[in-house]
C-alpha positions as CSV (number, residue, x, y, z in Angstrom):
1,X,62.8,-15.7,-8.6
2,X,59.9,-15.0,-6.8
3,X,56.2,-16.5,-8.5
4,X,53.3,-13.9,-8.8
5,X,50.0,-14.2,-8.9
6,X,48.7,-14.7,-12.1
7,X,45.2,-13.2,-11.0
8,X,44.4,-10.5,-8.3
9,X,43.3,-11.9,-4.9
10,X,39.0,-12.0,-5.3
11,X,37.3,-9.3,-3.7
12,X,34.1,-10.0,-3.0
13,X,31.3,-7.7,-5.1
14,X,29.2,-5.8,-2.3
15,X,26.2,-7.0,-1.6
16,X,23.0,-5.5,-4.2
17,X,20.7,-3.0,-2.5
18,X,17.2,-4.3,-2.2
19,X,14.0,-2.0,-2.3
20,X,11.3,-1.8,0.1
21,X,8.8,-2.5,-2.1
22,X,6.2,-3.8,-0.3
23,X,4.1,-1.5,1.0
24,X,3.5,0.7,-2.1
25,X,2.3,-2.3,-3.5
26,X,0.3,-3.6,-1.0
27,X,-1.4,0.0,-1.1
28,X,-2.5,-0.7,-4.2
29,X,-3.6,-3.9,-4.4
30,X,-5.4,-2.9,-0.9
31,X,-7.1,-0.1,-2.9
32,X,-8.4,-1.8,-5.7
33,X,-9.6,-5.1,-3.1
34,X,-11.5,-2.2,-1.4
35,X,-12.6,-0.3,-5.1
36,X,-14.1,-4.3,-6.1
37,X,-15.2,-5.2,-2.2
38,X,-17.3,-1.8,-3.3
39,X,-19.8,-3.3,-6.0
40,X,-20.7,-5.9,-3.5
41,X,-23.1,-5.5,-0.7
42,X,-21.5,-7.6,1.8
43,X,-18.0,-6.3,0.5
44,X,-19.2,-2.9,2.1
45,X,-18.1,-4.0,5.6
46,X,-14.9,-5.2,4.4
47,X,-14.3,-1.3,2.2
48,X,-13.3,0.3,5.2
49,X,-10.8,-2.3,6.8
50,X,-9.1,-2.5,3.1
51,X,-9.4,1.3,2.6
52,X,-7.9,2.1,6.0
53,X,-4.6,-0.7,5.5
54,X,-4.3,0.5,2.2
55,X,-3.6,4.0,3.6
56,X,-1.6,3.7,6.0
57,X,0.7,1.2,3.8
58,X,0.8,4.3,1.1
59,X,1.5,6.2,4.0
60,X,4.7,4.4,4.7
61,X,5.3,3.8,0.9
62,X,5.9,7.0,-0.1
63,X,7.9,8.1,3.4
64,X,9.9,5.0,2.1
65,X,10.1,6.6,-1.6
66,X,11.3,9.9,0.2
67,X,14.2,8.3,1.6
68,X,15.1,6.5,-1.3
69,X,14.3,3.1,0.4
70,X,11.7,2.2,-1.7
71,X,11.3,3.1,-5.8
72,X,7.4,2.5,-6.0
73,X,6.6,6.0,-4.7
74,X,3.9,6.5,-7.6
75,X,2.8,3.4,-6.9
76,X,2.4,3.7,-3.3
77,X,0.6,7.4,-3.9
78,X,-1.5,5.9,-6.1
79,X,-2.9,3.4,-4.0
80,X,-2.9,5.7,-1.1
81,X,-5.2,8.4,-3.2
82,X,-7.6,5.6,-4.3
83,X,-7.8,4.1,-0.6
84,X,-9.0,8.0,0.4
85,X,-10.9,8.0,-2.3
86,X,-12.5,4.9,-1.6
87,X,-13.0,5.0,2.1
88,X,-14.4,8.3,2.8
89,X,-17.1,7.9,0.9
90,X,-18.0,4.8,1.8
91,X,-17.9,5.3,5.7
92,X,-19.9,8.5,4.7
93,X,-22.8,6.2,3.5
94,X,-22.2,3.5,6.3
95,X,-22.7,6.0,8.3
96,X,-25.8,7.8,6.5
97,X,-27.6,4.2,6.1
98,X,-26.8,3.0,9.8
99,X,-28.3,6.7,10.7
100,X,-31.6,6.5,8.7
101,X,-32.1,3.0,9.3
102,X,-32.4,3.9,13.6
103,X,-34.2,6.6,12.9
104,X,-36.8,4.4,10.8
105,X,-37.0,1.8,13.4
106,X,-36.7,4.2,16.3
């Protein structure tokens, strides 16, 4: 008489699939950084670093959220809206202020 098993041999589970996350959030939290960094004076210098890293991480967010790497799209549209949002306008007035002031000095 031959002895069985009493239990299947293990099989190991497969490994769990982790998201790329990261970079819709970052586009977020980049956005709002840059939407506070706004109601400071200094913090207007910083806006358009912030502003630009947080659209270019929405950017790659939601190509991420596309191709099912990632499942933060919203997330990462969000904070890539709000960077635009953000940024344009600012750099707009940057620009308008650094304009008039050398024209009122020049």
């Amino acid at each position: 008489m031959t002895q069985r098993a009493m239990f299947p041999p293990h099989q190991s589970l497969p490994a769990p699939r982790h998201d790329r996350d990261g970079a819709g959030t970052a586009a977020l939290v980049l956005a709002v950084l840059s939407l506070a960094l706004t109601t400071q004076l200094w913090g207007l210098l910083l806006v358009i670093p912030a502003g630009i890293s947080s659209i270019a991480c929405g950017v790659v967010g939601v190509r991420r959220a596309k191709r099912g790497e990632a499942s933060n799209g919203r997330m990462a549209l969000v904070g890539l809206v709000l960077g635009s949002v953000i940024t344009v306008p600012t750099a707009c007035f940057l620009i308008w202020l650094i304009a008039g002031l050398h024209g009122a000095y020049a």
